[in-house]
C-alpha positions as CSV (number, residue, x, y, z in Angstrom):
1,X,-117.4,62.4,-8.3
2,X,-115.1,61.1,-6.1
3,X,-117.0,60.8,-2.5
4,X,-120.4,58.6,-2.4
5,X,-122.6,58.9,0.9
6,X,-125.2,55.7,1.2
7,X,-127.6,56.0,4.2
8,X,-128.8,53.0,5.6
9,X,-131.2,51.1,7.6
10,X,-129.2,47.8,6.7
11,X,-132.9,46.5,5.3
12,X,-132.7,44.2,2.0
13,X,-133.8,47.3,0.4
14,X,-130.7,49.0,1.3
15,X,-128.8,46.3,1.0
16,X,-129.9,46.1,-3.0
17,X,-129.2,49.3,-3.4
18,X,-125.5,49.0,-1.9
19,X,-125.1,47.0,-4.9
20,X,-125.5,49.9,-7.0
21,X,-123.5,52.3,-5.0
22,X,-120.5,49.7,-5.7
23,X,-120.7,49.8,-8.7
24,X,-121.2,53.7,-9.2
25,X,-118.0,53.7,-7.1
26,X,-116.3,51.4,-9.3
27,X,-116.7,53.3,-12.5
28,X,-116.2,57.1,-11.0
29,X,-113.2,55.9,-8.7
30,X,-115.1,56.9,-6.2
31,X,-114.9,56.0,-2.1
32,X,-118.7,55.4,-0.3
33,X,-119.7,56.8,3.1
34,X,-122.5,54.6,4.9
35,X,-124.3,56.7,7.3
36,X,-127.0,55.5,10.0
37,X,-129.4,57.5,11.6
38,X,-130.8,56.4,14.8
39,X,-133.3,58.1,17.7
40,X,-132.7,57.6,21.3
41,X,-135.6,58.1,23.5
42,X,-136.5,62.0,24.2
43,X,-135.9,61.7,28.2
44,X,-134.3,64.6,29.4
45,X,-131.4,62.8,29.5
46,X,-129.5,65.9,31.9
47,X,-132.8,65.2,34.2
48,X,-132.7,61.7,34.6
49,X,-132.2,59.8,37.5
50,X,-130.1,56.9,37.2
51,X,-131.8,53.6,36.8
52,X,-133.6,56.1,33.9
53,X,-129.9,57.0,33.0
54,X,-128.7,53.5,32.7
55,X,-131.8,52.6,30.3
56,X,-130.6,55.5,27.8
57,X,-127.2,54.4,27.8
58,X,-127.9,50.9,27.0
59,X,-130.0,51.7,24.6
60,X,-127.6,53.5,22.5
61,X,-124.4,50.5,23.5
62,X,-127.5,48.2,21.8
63,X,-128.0,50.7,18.8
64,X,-124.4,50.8,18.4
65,X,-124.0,47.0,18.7
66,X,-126.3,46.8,16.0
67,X,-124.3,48.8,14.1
68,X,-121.1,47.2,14.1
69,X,-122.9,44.3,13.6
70,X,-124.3,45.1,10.3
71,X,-121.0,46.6,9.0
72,X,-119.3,43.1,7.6
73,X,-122.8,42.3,5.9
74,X,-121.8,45.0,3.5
75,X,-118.4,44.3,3.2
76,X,-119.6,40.6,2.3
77,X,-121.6,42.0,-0.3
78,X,-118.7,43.9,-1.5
79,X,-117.0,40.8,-1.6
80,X,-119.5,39.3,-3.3
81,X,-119.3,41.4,-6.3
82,X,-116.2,41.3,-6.8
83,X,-115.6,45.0,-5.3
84,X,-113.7,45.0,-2.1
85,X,-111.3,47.2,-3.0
86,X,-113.8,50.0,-2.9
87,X,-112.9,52.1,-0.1
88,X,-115.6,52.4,3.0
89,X,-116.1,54.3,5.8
90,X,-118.7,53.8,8.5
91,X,-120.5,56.6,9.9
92,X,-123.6,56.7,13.1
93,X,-125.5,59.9,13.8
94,X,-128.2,60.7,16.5
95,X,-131.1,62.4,15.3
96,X,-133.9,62.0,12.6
97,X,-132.8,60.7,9.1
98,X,-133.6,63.5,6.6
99,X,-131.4,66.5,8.2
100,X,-128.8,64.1,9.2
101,X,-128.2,62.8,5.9
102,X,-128.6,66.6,4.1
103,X,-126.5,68.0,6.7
104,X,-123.8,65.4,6.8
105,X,-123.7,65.4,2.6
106,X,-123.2,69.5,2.6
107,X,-121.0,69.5,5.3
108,X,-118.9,67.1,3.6
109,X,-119.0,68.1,0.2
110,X,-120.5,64.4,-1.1
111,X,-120.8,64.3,-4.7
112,X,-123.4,61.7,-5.2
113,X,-125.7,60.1,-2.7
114,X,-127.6,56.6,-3.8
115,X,-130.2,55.4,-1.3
116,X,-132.8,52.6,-1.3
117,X,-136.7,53.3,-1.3
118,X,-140.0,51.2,-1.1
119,X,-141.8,53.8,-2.3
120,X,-145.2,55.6,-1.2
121,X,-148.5,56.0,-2.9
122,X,-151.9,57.9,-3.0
123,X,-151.9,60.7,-0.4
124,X,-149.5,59.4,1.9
125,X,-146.7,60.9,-1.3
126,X,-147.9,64.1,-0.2
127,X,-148.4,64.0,3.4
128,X,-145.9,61.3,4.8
129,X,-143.8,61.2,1.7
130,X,-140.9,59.2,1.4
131,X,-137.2,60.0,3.0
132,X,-135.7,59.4,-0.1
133,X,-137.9,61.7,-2.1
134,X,-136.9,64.3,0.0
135,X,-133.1,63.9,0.0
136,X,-133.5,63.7,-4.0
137,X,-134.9,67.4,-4.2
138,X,-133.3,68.7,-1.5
139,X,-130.0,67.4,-1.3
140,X,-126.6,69.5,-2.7
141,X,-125.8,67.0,-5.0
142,X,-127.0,64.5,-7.6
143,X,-129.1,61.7,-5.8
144,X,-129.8,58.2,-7.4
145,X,-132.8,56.5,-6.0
146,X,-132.8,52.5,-6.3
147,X,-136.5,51.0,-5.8
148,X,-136.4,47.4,-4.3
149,X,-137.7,46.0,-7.0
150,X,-134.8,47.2,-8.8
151,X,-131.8,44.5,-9.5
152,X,-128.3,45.6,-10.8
153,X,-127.5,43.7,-14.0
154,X,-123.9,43.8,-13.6
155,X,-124.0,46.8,-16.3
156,X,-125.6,49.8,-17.1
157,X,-126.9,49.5,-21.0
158,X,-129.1,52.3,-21.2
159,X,-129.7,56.0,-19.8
160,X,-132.8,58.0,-20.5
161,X,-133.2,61.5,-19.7
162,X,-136.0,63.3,-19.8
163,X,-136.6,66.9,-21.0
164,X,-138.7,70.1,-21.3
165,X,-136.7,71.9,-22.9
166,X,-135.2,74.0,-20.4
167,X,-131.0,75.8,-20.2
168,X,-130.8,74.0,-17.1
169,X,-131.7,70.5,-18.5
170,X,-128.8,70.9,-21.0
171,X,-126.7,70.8,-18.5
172,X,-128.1,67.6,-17.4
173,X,-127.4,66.1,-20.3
174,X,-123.8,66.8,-20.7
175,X,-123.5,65.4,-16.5
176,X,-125.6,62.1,-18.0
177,X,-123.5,61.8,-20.5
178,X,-120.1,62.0,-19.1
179,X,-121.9,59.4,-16.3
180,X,-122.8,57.4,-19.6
181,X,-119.2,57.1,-21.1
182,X,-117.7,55.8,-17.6
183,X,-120.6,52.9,-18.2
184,X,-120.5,52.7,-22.2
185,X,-124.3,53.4,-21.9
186,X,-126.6,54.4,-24.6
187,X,-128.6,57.5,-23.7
188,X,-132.3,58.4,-24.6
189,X,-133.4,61.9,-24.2
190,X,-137.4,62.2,-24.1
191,X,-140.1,64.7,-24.1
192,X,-143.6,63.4,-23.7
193,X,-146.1,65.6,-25.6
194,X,-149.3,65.0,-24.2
195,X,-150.8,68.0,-26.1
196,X,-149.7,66.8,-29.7
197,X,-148.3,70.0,-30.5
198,X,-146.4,69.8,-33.2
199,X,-143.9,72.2,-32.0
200,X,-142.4,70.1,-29.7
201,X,-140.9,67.6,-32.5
202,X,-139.2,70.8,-34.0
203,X,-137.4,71.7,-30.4
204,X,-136.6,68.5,-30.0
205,X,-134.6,68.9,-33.8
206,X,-132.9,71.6,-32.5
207,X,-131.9,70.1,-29.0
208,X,-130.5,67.5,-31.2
209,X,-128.6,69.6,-33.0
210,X,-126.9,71.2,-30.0
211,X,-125.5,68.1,-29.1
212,X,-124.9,66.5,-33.0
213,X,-120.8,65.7,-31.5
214,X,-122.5,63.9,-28.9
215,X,-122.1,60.1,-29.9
216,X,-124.8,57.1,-28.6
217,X,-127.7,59.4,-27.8
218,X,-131.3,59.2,-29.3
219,X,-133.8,62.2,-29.5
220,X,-137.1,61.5,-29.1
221,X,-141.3,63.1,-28.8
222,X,-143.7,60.4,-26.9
223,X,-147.1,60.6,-27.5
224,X,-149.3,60.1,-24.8
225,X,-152.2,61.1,-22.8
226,X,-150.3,61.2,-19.3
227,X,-146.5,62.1,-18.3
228,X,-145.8,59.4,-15.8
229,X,-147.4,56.1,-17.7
230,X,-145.8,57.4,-21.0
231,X,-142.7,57.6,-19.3
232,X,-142.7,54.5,-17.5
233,X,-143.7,52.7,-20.9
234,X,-141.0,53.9,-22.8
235,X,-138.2,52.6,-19.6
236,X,-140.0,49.1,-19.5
237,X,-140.5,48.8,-23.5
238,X,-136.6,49.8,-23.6
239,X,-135.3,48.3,-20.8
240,X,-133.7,51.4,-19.5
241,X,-131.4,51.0,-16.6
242,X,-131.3,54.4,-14.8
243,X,-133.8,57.1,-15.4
244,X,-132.2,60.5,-14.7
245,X,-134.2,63.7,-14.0
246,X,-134.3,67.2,-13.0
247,X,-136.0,68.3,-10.0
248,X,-136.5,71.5,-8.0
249,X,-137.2,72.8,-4.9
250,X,-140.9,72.9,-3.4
251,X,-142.8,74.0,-0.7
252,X,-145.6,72.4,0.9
253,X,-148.4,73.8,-1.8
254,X,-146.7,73.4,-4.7
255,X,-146.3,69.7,-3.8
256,X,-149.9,69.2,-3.0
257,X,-151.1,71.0,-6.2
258,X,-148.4,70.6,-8.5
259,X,-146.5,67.0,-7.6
260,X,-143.1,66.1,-8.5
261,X,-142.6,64.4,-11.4
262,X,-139.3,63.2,-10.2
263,X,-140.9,62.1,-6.9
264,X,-144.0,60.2,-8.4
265,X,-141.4,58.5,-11.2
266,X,-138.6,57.5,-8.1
267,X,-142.0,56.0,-6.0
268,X,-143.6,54.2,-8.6
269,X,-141.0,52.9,-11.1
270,X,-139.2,49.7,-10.8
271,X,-135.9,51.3,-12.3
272,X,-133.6,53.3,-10.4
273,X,-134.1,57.4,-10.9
274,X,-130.9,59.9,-10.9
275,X,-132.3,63.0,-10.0
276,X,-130.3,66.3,-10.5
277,X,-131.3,69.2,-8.4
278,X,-131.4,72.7,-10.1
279,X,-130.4,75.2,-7.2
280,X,-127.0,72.9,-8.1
281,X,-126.2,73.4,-12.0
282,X,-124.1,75.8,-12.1
């Protein structure tokens, strides 16, 4: 992972999470990409006469001065933590924030995008949703979501993946786990059993098994009677760091019948979520 792409609003929230794309940088040797998305009004612009004309231009000089201006607030923060030799580049785009990010990231071949979010809740998850949420399951490559509640530590101590036991999460593992080593992070991989299905301990012996030459990872079946509070139990009882996840692609009526897991755990937890798309294990 050598190429980081950070979309920003230059909010506090982004601004946190820039703290953590630093950082990510710093361990993987990595160089970050800000992008910034911006609208200009819909005028007709090859229309317009020119007082009209004169308005649009000016307001993109003002969007642009904006911009620039913003651009030595995160090189201060850099600074601040001790991280200016991370290389940055600065990058504007016209246009609305989802495709401009997802298209920019596969046209570039980005290996990691981190991104702030405040979240969503209740139906507005479904129907609004959240920008991030979207890049997350959608995006070409592994996406780490940073809540604004979330503050970087100056390390990352503990990892915990979760699990249902499928090839492709295996293969999540191994990623968390190389991620882990850079960091010198302990790793949890989970499996809530909300059935009590006894079965479930035994699968979890034998995922164990396959990764027995694995060394500072932790196997474990929770108990509870709902996914996401079982979950988000476990991270705040054992101060878990980054939460990393698999997540796949959805359309619109699988979302409103079947929610994300990864989506609902990125919006409501106060700890950052790495979410690993599977149309991208290879």
């Amino acid at each position: 992972m050598k190429k980081i792409l950070f979309p920003t609003d230059f909010s506090a929230t982004a601004a946190n999470a820039f703290i953590y794309a630093l950082h990510f940088a710093d361990k993987l040797g990595a160089e970050i990409t800000t992008i910034h998305a911006y609208q200009s009004p819909n005028l007709g612009r090859a229309h317009l006469p020119n007082t009209l004309l004169d308005v649009y231009e000016s307001i993109q000089l003002e969007t642009f001065e904006d911009y620039k201006d913003s651009i030595p607030v995160l090189r201060n923060i850099a600074e601040e933590n001790n991280l200016s030799h991370i290389s940055l580049y600065h990058v504007m785009r016209e246009g609305d924030i989802l495709p401009v990010v997802l298209n920019f990231a596969k046209a570039n071949q980005f290996d990691m995008i981190i991104m702030g979010t405040e979240g969503t809740s209740g139906v507005a998850e479904i129907f609004v949703g959240s920008v991030a949420g979207e890049v997350m399951e959608n995006a070409n490559c592994p996406v780490l979501v940073v809540p604004e509640q979330a503050k970087f530590k100056g390390k990352l101590e503990r990892i915990a993946v979760t699990t249902e036991f499928a090839e492709d999460e295996k293969k999540v593992i191994t990623k968390v786990y190389e991620l882990a080593k850079l960091f010198g992070a302990n790793i949890y991989c989970i499996h809530v059993d909300v059935a009590h299905i006894e079965n479930y301990a035994h699968r979890m012996a034998r995922l164990q098994e396959e990764f027995a030459d694995y060394v500072g990872i932790e196997f474990e079946v929770l108990q509870g009677l709902d996914v996401e509070s079982t979950i988000s139990k476990f991270v705040a009882s054992k101060k878990v760091d980054v939460l990393a996840m698999l997540t796949h692609k959805r359309n619109f009526l699988q979302e409103l019948f079947n929610y994300s897991m990864t989506k609902k755990m990125a919006y409501h937890l106060d700890t950052p979520v790495l979410a690993f798309q599977a149309h991208t294990l290879k």
